[in-house]
N, C-alpha and C positions, 0 to 999 in steps of 0.2 A: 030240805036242801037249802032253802033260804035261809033260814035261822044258822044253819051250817055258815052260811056266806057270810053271813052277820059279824058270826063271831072269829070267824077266819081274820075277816076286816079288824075288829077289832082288837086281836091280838098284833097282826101287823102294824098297826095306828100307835099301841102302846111301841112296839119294838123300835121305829122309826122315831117317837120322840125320846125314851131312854138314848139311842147312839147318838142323842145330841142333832141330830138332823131338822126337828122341829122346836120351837123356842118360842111361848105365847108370850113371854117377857124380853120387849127390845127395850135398849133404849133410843128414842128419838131425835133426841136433840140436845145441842150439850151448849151452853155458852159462859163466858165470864163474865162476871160481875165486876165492869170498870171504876175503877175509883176517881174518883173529880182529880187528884191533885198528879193522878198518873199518865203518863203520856200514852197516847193508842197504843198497841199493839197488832200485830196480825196474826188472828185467829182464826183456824178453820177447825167444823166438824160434818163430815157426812157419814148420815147415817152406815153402820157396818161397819163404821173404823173402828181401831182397838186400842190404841195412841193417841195422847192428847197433850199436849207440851204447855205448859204455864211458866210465868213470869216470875220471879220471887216480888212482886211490887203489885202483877194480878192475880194473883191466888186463892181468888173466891171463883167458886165453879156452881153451876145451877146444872143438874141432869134433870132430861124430860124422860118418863117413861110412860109406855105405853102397853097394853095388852089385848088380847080378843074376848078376855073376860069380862063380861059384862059389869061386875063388881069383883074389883079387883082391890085385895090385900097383899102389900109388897113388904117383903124386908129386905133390910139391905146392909153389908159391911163392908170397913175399910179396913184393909192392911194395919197392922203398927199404927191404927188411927182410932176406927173402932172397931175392937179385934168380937165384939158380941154382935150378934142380930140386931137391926132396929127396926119394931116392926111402924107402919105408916099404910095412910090409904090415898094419901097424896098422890098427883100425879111425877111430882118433882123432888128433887132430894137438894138442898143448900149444902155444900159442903165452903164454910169460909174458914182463912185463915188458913191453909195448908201450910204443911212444913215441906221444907226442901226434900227433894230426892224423889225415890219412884213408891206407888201405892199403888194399889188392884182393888178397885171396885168392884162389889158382888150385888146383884139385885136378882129375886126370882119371886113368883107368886104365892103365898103363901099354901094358896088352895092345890097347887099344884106343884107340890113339893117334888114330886117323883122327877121334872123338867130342868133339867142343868141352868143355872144362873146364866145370866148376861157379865158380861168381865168388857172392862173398861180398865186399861191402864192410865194412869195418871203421872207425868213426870215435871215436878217443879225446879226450874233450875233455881240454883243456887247463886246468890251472888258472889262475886269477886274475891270478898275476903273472907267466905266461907266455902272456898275451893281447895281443894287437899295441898295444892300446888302454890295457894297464895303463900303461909308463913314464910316454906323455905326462901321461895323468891325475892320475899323482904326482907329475908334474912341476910340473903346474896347482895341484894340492891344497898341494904345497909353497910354489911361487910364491904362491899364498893365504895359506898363514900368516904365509909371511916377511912377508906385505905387514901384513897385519891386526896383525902383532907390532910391527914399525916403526910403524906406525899409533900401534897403543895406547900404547907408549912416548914417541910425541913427544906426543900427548896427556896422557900425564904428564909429562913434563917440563915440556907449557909450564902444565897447572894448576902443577904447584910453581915453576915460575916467577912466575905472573900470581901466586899464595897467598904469596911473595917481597916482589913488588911491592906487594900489598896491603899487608902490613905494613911495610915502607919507605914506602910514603904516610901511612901511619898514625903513624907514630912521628915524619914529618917535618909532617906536619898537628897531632898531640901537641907537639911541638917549637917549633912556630910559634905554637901559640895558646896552650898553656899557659906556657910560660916564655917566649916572648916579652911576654906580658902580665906576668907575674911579674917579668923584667926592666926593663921599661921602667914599670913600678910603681917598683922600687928606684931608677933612674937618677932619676927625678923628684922622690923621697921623700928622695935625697940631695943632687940641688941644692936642695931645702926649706930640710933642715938646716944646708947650709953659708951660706946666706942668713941663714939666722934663728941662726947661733950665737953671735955677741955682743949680740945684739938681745933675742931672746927661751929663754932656755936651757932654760925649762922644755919649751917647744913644740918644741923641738931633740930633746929627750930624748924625747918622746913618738914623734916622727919617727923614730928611730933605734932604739926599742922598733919601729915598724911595719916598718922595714927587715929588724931581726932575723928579725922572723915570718915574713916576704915571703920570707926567702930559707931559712928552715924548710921551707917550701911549696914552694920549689924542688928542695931537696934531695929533700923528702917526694915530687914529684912524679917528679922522676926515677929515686928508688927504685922507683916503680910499673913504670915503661916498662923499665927495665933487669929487673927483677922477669920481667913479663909476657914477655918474649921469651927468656928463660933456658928450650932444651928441658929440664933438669933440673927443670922445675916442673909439668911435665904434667900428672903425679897428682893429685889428687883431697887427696891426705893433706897437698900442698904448698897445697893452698890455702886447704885449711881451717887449717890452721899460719899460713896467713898474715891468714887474718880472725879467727883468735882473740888476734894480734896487735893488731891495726888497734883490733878493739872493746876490748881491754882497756888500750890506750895511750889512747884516746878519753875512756874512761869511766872512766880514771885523772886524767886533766885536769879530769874534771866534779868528782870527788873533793876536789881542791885551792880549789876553787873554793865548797865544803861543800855541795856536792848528790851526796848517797850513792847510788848506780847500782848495780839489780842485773842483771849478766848472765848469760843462760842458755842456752850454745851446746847445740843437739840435731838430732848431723848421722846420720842411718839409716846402717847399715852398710853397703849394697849400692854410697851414694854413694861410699864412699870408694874403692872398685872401680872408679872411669871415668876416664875423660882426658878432658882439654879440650885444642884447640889453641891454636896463641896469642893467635889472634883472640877465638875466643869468654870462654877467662880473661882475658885482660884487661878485655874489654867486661862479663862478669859480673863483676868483681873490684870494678872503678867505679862497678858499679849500687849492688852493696853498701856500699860505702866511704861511696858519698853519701849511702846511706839510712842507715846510723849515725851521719855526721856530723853529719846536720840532726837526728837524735835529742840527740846529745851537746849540737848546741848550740841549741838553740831549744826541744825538747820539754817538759824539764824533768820528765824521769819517772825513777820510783825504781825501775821493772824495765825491762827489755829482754829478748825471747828472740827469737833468732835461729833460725831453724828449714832444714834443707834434707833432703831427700828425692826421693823417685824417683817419679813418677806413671805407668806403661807406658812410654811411648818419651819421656818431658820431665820437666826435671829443675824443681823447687820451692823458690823460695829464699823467706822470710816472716819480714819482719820488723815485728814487733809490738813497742808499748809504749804505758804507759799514761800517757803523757804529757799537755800540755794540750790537746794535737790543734791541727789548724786546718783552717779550709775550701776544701774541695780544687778549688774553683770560681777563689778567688782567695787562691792561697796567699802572695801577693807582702805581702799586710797582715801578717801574721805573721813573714816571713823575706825580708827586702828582697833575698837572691839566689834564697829557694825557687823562683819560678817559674821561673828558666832551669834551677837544679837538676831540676827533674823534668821539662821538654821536654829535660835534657838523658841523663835517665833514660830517657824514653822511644826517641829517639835511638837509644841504645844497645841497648836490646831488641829493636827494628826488625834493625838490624843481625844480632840474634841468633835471628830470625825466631822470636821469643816475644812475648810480649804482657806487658805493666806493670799492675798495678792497684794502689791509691794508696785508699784506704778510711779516713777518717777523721771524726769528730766532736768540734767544742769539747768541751774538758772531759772527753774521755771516750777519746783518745790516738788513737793511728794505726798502720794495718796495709798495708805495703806486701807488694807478691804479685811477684816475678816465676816465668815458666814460659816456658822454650824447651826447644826437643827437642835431644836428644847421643844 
């Protein structure tokens, strides 16, 4: 009856470890093998887990294994790693250098073959750009900049085209109304003269003084437009060179004429530092011109100071003198073309998205202001 018990026990003993219920091969303890040049990591393992997740940078793993075999012989395999048996009497298995993705560790006792292995899954993740997802996205991210780069380049291309255009309108609108006017002044001023030249010879002569000047003006006019679109004028040091010209030819003329004219260029140093495009030097260049001219010729003042300077982000140009003024309500009594001079001052400010102020009293001279931003 006992020896019956025995083996009762012992068929039961087999049956319970075949369904996997009993296991003399665990593994104990599982850690990584950190590398000096890599940053920590947080690793856990306890004992009975089936998952173990690795770094693609930590990817050396150490298994402890353990049995109730008093001598114990282990083999062991890995997935797609080591796809044979390796046998070992070690307590521990190195497994270094893993590749990405998931593996299934196998270890069982040799001696007791009939006992279902221990399974340890193993998952190394993958880095960045060996993610299924990284190519396409760089692809996308690349395809984005190319686009966004194409973008922004024909958007400059067509501003420095349409900024082209502007100034070819400009120069062809300059073109049309300033020397056309100037021309067909001369054509008219010369069939005068050739009517009146055995008739009237003084009236001839006067005529042909006005043709003279007429075509001074032309000259002088297309020195500006030629002037103003020269990129060698950019700076700042070209242009004040070029209005310390303008007022000292101006107010050489008043000279000649015995009204002694004092000028007083005082440009800040910071000015001399900026650039203007072409649009806006020429449009400031104009504003100034006109506003010394009507000084030179109508003011009748024995100073002038010409002032420019830097206000935060807009530039200050002021010209003052102590001329006889006139009323800024209706400048047309005092200067039969003032008023279209200074609608056509303002004009040009507009354009220069600055503002014009014009500050004057009889008797007591005139202070023009302009202020746009560069």
């Amino acid at each position: 009856m006992n020896l019956r018990c025995w083996m009762l026990f012992g068929m039961l003993a087999d049956l319970i470890c075949s369904s996997g219920l009993a296991q003399p091969v665990r593994i104990s303890h599982v850690e990584p093998v950190r590398r000096p040049y890599a940053s920590a990591v947080s690793f856990s393992y306890r004992q009975g887990d089936s998952v173990v997740h690795l770094s693609y940078f930590n990817n050396n793993l150490i298994i402890y294994l353990a049995s109730e075999d008093h001598n114990p012989e282990y083999r062991y395999k890995v997935s797609s790693l080591l796809p044979q048996y390796v046998n070992t009497r070690d307590t521990f298995v190195v497994l270094p250098n893993l590749p990405n993705g998931e593996l299934l560790f196998e270890v069982q006792n040799i001696h007791q073959s009939n006992f279902p292995p221990a399974h340890l899954k193993i998952i190394v993740e993958s880095p960045l750009w060996l993610r299924w997802w990284f190519l396409p996205m760089m692809f996308l991210y690349g395809l984005l900049f190319v686009s966004a780069f194409l973008y922004l380049f024909y958007r400059y291309r067509l501003r420095q085209f349409m900024r082209l255009q502007r100034v070819r309108d400009r120069i062809a609108r300059d073109l049309h109304d300033d020397m056309g006017s100037y021309l067909s002044s001369i054509s008219i001023m010369s069939q005068t003269a050739r009517r009146s030249a055995m008739k009237d010879p003084a009236k001839t002569q006067a005529t042909l003084e006005r043709i003279g000047q007429t075509a001074r003006q032309v000259m002088d006019s297309m020195g500006d437009i030629v002037w103003s679109i020269n990129p060698t004028h950019d700076s700042m040091e070209q242009v004040v060179a070029r209005m310390t010209d303008v007022a000292s030819s101006l107010f050489a003329w008043s000279a000649d004429q015995a009204v002694h004219v004092a000028l007083d260029m005082d440009v800040a140093a910071e000015v001399r530092q900026l650039s203007l495009s072409a649009e806006n030097r020429r449009d400031f260049f104009l504003i100034y011109k006109e506003a010394v001219t009507n000084v030179a010729k109508y003011a009748k003042a024995s100073h002038v100071r010409v002032s420019l300077r830097r206000e935060g982000a807009n530039l200050v140009l002021v010209v003052q003198d102590d001329g006889q003024g006139f009323n800024t309500q209706s400048p047309v009594r005092q200067n039969p073309s003032g008023g279209n001079g200074l609608r056509n001052m303002q004009t040009r400010a507009a354009l220069l998205n600055g503002t014009l102020t014009v500050e004057s009293t009889i008797g007591q001279g005139a202070n023009v202001t302009l202020r746009f931003p560069v």
